[in-house]
Structures are given as structure tokens and as C-alpha cells.
Backbone as a printed PyTorch tensor [residue, N CA C, xyz], in Angstrom:
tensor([[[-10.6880, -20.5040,   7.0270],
         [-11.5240, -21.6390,   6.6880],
         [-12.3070, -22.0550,   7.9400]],

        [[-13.6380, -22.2620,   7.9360],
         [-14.4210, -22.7390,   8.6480],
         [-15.0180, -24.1690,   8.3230]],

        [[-14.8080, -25.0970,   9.5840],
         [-15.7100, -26.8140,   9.2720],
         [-16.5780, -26.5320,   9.6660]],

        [[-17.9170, -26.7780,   9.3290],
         [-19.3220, -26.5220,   9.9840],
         [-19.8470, -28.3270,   9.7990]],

        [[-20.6920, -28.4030,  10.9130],
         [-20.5740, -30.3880,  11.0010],
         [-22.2770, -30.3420,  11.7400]],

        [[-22.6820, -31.0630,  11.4650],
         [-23.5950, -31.2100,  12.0520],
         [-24.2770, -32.1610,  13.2280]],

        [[-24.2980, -30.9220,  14.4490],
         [-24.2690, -31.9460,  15.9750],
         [-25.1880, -32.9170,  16.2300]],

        [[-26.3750, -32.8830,  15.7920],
         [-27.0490, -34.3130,  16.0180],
         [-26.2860, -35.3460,  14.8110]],

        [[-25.5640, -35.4490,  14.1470],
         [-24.9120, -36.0960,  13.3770],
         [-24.0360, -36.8810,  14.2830]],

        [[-23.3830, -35.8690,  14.8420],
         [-21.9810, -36.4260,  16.1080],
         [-22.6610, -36.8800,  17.0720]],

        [[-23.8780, -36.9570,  17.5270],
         [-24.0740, -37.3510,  18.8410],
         [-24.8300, -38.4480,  18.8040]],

        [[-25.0940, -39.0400,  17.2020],
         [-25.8530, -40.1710,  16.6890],
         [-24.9340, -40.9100,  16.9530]],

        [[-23.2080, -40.3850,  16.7660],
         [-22.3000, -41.3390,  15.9790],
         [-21.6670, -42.0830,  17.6640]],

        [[-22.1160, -40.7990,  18.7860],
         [-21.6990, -41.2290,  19.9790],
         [-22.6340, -42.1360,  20.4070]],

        [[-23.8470, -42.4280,  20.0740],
         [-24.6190, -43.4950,  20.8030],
         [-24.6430, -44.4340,  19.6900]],

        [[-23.7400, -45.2400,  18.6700],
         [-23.7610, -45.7420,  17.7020],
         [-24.8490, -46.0710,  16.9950]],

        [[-25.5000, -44.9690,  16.8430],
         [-26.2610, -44.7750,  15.6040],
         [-26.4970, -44.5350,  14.4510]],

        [[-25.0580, -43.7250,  14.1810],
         [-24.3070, -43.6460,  12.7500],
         [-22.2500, -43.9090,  12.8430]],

        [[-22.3830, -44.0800,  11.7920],
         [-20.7780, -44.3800,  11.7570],
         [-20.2400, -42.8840,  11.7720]],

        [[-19.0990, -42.5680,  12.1280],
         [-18.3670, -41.3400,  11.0800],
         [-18.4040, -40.5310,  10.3390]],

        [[-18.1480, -41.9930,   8.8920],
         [-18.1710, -41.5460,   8.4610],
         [-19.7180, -40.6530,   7.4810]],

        [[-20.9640, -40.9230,   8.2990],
         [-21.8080, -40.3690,   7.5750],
         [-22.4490, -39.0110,   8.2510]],

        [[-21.1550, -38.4940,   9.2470],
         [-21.5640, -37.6530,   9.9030],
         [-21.1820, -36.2280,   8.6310]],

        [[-22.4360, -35.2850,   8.5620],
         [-22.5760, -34.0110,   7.5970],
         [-21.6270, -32.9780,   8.0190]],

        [[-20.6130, -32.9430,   7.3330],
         [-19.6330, -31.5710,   7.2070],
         [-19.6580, -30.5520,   6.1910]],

        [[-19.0490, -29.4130,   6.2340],
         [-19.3230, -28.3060,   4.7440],
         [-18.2800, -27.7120,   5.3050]],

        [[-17.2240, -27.1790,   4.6370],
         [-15.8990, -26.0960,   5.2390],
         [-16.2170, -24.9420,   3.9110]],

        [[-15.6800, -24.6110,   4.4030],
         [-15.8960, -22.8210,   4.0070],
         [-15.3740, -21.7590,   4.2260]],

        [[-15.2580, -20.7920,   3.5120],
         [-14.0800, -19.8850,   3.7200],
         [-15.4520, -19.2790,   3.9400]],

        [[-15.5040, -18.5130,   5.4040],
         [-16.5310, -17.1090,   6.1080],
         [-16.3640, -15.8540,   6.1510]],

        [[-17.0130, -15.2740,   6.2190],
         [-16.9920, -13.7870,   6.4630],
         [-17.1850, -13.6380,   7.8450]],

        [[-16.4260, -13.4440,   8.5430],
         [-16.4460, -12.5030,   9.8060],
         [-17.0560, -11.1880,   9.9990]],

        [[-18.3590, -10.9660,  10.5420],
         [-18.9540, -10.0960,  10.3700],
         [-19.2270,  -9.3220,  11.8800]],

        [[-18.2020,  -8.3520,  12.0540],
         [-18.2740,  -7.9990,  13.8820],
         [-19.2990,  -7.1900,  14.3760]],

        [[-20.5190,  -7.2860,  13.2740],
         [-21.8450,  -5.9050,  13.0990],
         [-22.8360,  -7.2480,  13.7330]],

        [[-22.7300,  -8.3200,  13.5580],
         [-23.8390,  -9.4630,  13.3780],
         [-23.5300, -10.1170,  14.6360]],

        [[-24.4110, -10.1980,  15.6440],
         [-24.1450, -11.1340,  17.0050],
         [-24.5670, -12.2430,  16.3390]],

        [[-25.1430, -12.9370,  15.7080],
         [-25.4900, -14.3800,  15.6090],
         [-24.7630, -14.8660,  14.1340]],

        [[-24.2620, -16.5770,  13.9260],
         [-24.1430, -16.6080,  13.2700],
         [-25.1930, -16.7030,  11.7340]],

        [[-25.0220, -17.0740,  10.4580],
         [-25.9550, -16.9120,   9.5770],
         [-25.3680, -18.1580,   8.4380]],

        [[-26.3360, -19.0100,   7.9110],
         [-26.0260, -20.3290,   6.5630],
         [-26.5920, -19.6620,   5.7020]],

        [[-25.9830, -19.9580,   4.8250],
         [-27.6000, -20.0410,   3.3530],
         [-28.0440, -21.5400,   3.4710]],

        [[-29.3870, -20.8490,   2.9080],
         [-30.2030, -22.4870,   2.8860],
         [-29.8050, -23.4980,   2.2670]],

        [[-28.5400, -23.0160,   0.9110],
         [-28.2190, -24.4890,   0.8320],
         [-27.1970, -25.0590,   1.2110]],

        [[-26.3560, -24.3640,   2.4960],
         [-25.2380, -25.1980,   3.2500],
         [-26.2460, -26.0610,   4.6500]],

        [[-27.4780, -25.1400,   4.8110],
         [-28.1840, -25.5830,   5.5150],
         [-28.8680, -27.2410,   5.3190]],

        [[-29.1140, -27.2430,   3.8790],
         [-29.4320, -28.0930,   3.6650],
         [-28.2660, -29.1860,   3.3930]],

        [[-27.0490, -28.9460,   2.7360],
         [-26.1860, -29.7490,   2.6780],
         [-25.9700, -30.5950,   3.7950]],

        [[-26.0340, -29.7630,   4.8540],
         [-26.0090, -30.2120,   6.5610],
         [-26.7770, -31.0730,   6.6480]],

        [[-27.8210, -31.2950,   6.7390],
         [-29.1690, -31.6250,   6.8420],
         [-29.6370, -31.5280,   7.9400]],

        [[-29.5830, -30.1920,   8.3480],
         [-29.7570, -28.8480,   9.9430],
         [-31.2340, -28.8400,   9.3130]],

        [[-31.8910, -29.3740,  10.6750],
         [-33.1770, -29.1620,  11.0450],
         [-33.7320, -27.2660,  10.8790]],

        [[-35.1570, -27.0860,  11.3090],
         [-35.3150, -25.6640,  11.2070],
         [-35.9800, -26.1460,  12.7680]],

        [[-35.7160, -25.4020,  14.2110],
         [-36.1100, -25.3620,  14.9920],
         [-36.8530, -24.2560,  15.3440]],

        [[-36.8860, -23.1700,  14.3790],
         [-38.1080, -21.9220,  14.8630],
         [-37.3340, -21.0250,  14.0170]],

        [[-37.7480, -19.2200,  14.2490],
         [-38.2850, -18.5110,  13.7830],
         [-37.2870, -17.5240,  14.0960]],

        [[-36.9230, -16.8200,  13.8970],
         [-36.1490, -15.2070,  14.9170],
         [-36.1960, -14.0180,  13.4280]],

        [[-35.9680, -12.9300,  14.1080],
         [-36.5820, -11.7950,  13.2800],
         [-34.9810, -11.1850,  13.0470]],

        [[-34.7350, -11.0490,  11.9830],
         [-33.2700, -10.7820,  11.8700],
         [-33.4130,  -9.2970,  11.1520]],

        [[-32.5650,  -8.4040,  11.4460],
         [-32.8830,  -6.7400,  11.2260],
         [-31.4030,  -6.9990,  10.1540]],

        [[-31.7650,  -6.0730,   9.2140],
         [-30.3900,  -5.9840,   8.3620],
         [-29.9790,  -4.1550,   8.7380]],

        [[-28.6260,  -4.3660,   8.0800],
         [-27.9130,  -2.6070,   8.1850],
         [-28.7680,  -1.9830,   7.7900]],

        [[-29.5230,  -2.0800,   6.5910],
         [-30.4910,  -0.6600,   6.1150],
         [-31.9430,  -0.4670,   7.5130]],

        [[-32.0360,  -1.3920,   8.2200],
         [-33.3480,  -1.5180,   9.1150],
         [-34.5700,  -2.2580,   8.8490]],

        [[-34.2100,  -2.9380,   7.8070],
         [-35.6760,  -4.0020,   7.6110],
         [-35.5980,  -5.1500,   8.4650]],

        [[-36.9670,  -5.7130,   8.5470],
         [-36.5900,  -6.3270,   9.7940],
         [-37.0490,  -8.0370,   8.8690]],

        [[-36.9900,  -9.3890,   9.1250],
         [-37.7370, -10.5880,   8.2730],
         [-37.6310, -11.2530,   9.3770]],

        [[-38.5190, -12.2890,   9.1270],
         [-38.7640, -13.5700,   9.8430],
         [-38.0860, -14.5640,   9.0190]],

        [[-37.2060, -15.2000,   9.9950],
         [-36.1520, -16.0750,   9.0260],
         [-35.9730, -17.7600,  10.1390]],

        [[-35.8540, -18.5310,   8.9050],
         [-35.6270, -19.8950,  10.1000],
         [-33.9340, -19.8120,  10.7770]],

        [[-34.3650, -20.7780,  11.7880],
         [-33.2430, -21.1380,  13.0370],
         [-32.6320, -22.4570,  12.3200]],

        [[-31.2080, -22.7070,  12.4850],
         [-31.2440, -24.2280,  12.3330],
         [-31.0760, -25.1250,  13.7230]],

        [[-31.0390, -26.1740,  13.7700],
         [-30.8390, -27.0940,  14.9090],
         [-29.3990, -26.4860,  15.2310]],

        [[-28.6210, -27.4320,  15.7720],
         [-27.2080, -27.0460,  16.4730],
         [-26.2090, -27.4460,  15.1720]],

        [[-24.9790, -27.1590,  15.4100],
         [-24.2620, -27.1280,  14.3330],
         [-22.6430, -26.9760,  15.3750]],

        [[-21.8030, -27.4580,  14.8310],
         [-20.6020, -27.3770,  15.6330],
         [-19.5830, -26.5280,  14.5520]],

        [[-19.3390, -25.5550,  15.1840],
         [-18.5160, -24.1420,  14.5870],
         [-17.1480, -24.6700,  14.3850]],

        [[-16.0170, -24.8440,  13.8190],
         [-14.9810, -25.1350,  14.1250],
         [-13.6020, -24.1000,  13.3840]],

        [[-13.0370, -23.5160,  13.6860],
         [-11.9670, -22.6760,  13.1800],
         [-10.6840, -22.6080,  14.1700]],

        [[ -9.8780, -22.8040,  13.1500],
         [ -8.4250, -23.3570,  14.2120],
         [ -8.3600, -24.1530,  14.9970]],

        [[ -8.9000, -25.2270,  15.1310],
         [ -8.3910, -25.9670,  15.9050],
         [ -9.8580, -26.0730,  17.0390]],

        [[-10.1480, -24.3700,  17.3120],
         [-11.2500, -24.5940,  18.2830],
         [-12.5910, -24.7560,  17.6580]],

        [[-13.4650, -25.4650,  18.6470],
         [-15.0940, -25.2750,  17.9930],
         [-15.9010, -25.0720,  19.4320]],

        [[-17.6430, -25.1500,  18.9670],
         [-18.3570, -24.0050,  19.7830],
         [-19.8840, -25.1390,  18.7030]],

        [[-20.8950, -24.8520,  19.9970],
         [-21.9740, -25.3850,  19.7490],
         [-22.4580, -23.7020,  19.0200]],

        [[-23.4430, -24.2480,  18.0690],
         [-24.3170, -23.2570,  17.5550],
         [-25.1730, -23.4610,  17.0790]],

        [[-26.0410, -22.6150,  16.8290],
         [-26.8240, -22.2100,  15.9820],
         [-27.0470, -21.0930,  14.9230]],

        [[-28.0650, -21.3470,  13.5820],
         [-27.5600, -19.9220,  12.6620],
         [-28.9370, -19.6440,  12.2800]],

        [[-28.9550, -18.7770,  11.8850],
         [-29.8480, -17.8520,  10.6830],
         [-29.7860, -18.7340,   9.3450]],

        [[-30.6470, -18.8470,   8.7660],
         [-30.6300, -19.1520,   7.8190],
         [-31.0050, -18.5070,   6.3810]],

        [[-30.2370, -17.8090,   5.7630],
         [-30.1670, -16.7030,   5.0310],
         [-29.1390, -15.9670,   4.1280]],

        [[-29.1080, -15.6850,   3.1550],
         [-28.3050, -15.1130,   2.0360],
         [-27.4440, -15.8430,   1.2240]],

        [[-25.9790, -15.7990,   0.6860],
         [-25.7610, -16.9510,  -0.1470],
         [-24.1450, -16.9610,   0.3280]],

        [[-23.8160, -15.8840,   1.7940],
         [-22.5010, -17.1280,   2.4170],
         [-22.5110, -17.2350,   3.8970]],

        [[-21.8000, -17.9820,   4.1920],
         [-21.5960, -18.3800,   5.8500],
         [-21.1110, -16.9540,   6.0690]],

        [[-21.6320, -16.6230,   7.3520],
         [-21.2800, -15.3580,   8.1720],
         [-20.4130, -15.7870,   9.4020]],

        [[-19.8440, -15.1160,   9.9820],
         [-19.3190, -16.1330,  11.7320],
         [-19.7110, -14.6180,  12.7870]],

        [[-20.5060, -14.4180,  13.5030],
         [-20.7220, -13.2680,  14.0320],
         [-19.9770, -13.2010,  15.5260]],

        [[-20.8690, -12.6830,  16.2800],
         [-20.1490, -12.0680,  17.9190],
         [-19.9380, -13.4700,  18.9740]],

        [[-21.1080, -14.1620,  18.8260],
         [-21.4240, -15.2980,  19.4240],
         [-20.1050, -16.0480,  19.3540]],

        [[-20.0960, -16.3310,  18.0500],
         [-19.0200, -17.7480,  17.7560],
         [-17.6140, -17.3120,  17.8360]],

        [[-16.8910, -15.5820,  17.7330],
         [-16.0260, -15.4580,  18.3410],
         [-16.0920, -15.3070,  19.6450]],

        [[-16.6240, -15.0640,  20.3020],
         [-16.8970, -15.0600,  22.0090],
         [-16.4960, -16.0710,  22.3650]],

        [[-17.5120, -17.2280,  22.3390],
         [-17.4590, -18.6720,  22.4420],
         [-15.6550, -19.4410,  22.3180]],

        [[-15.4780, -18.9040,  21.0120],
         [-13.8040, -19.3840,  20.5620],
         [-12.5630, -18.7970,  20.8810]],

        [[-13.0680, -17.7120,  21.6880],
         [-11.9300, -16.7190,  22.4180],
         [-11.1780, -16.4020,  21.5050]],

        [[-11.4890, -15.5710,  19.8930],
         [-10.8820, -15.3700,  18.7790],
         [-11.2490, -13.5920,  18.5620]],

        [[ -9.9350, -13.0120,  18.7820],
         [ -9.7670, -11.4250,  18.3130],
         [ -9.9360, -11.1370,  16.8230]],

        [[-10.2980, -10.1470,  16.2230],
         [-10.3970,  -9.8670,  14.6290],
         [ -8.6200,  -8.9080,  14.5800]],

        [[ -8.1990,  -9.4170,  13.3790],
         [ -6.8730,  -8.7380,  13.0260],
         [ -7.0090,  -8.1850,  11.8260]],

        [[ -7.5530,  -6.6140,  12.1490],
         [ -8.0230,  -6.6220,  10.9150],
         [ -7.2110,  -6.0210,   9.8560]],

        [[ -5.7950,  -5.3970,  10.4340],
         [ -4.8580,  -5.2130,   9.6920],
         [ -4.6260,  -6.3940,   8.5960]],

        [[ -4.3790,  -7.7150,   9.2830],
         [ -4.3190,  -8.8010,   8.2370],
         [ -5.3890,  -9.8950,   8.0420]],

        [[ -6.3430,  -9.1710,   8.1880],
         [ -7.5140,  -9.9830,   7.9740],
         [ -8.1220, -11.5950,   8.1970]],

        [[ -7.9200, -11.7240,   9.3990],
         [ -7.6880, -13.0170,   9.7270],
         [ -8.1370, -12.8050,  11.4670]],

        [[ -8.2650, -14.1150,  11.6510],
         [ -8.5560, -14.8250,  13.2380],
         [ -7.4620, -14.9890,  14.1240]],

        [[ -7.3490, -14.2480,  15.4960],
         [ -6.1020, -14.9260,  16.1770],
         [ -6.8040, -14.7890,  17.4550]],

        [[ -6.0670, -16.3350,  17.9240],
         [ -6.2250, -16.2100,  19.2740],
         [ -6.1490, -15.1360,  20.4610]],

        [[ -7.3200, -15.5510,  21.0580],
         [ -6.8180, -14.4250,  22.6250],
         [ -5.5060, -14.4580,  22.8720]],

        [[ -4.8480, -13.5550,  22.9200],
         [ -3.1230, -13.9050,  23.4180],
         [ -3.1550, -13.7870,  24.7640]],

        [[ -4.1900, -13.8900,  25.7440],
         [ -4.0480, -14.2990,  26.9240],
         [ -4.1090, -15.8660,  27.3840]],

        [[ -4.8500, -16.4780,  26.1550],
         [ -4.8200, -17.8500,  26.1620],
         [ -4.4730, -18.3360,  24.7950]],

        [[ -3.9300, -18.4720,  24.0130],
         [ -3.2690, -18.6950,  23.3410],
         [ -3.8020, -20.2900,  22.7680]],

        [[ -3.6910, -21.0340,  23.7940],
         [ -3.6780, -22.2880,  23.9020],
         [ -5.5310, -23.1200,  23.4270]],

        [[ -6.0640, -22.4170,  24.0510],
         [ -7.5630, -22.8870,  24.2400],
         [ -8.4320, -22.0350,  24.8700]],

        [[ -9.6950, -21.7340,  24.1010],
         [-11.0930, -20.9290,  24.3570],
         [-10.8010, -21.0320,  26.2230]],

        [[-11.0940, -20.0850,  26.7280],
         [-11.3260, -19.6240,  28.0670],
         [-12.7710, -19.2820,  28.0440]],

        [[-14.0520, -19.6690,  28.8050],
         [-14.9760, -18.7860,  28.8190],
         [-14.9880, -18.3650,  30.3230]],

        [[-15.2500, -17.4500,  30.2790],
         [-15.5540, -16.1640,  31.7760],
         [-16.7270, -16.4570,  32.1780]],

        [[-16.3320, -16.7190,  33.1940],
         [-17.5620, -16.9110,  34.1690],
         [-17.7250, -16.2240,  35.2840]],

        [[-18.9120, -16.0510,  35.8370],
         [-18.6770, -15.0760,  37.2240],
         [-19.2920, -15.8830,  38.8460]],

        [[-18.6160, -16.0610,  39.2870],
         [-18.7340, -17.1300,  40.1550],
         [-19.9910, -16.5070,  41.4640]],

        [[-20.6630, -14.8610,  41.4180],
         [-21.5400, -14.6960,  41.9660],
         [-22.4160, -15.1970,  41.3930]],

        [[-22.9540, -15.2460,  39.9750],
         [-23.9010, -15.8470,  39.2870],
         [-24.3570, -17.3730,  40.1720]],

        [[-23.6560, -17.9740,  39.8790],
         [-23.5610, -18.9730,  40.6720],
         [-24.3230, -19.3100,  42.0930]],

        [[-23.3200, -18.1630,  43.1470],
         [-23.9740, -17.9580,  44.3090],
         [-25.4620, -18.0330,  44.0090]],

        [[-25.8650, -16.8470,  43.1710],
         [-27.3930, -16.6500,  43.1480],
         [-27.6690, -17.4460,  42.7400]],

        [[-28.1490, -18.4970,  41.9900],
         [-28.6110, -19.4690,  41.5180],
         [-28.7750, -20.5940,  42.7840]],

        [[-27.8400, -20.6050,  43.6290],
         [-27.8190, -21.6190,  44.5280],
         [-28.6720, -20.9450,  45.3920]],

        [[-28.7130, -20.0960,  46.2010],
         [-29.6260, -19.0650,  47.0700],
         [-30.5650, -19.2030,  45.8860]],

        [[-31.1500, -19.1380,  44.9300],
         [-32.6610, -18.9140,  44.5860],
         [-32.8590, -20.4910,  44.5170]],

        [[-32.0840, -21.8480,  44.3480],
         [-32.4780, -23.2490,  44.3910],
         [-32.7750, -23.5330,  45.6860]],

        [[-32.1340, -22.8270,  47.0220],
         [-32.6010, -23.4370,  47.8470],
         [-33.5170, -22.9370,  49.0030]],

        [[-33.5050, -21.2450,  48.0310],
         [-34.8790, -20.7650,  48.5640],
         [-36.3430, -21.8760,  47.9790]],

        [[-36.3790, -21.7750,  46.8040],
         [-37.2870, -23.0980,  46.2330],
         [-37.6700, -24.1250,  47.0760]],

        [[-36.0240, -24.7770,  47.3420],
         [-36.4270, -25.7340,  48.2900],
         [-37.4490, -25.7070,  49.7700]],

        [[-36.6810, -24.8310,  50.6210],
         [-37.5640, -24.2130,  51.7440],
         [-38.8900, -24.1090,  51.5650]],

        [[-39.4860, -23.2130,  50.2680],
         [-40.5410, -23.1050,  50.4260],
         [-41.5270, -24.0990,  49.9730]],

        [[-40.2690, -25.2040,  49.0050],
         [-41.7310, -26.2830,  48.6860],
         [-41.7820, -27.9160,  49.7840]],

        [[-41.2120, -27.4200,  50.8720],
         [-40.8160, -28.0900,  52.3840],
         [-42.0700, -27.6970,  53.3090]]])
């Protein structure tokens, strides 16, 4: 089962702009799809949400056709316990959960029993990996910036 909620909903409710309870949820039993990096709504969980369309992306299916399909605004992923900012495709007639949103949730496919389990290295809570040269560089290219606009 998947809660899908909608994040400008929650972040209205954090600057008291809406209550709670009028924040947009939809749960759903998903398809885990480990072929699909992004996740995917149909338009009318999309709309149930009331998930904005923020643009455009070209989504290729298995046979190779390629469409221009809408984006929705952000959306908060939630399965087991963990959740994950997102965004989806908006397209066909069920919730998909692709590469992204297990990445994000640090969730293995079991596909013997068909189901979601935690990383058993963390067990506890999503870990994301980070690489702490990234970093370095980013700081060396901010303060090359700096220097040169000195």
C-alpha cells in the first residue's frame, strides 16, 4: 500500500494556511515497476490530489514510442513508514512506484514474495549516500566564483 499526499497541501498546513485536515491524500495499492526510473499517476489520482501540472517530459514506453506527457507538482511518496518528495508522470490508469522512489526510500524488491523490504543494512530508516568529494568540488568551484567576482 502506498499514501500519496499532496506537498503543497502539507506545507500550506505548516504556515497555517490550511488545517489537516484538508490536506489531499489517495493510498493505493502500486505496482513496482524496476524497468521505470520515474514515478507515474493517472490523471485521475492526479486530479484527486489536486497536483498541479508543472511541465512536460517525454516518456518512452517498452515497445519504443516515445509521448509528451504532463509533470505533476511535488507529491510526498509514503510506503512503510518511510516517505520521499516527488514527482510523477502523469499517465495510464495505475500508480507505478519506479527507481527514483525506491532509491530515495532505501527499499529492495523481494521478488520471490512480492513485496518491499527494507535495506537490511539500515533497517531502521532511508540512508541516502552521499559522496563527500562532491561537496569538496562545489566548495572549490563557490569560492573560485568568489575570487573572481573580488
Amino acid at each position: 500500500m502506498v499514501r500519496l499526499t499532496n506537498a503543497v497541501d502539507e506545507a500550506l498546513v505548516r504556515r497555517g494556511m490550511l488545517t489537516p485536515e484538508q490536506v489531499r491524500t489517495y493510498e493505493a495499492d502500486a505496482l513496482v515497476d524496476t524497468g521505470a526510473v520515474r514515478m507515474v499517476v493517472p490523471p485521475q489520482v492526479a486530479t484527486r490530489l489536486g497536483l498541479g501540472v508543472r511541465g512536460q517530459r517525454v516518456a518512452e514506453y517498452a515497445d519504443g514510442r516515445t509521448e509528451s506527457v504532463s509533470v505533476t507538482e511535488p507529491l510526498v511518496v509514503e510506503i512503510d513508514g518511510r516517505d520521499t518528495l516527488e514527482e510523477a508522470l502523469i499517465l495510464g490508469d495505475e500508480v507505478l512506484i519506479g527507481q527514483t522512489v525506491l532509491e530515495k526510500l532505501d527499499l529492495f524488491v523481494d521478488s520471490q514474495r512480492r513485496r518491499l523490504v527494507p535495506n537490511p543494512a539500515h533497517p531502521d530508516q532511508p540512508v541516502t549516500k552521499v559522496k563527500f568529494a562532491a561537496t569538496r568540488a562545489v566548495q572549490r568551484v563557490t569560492a573560485l566564483s568568489s575570487a573572481s567576482a573580488a
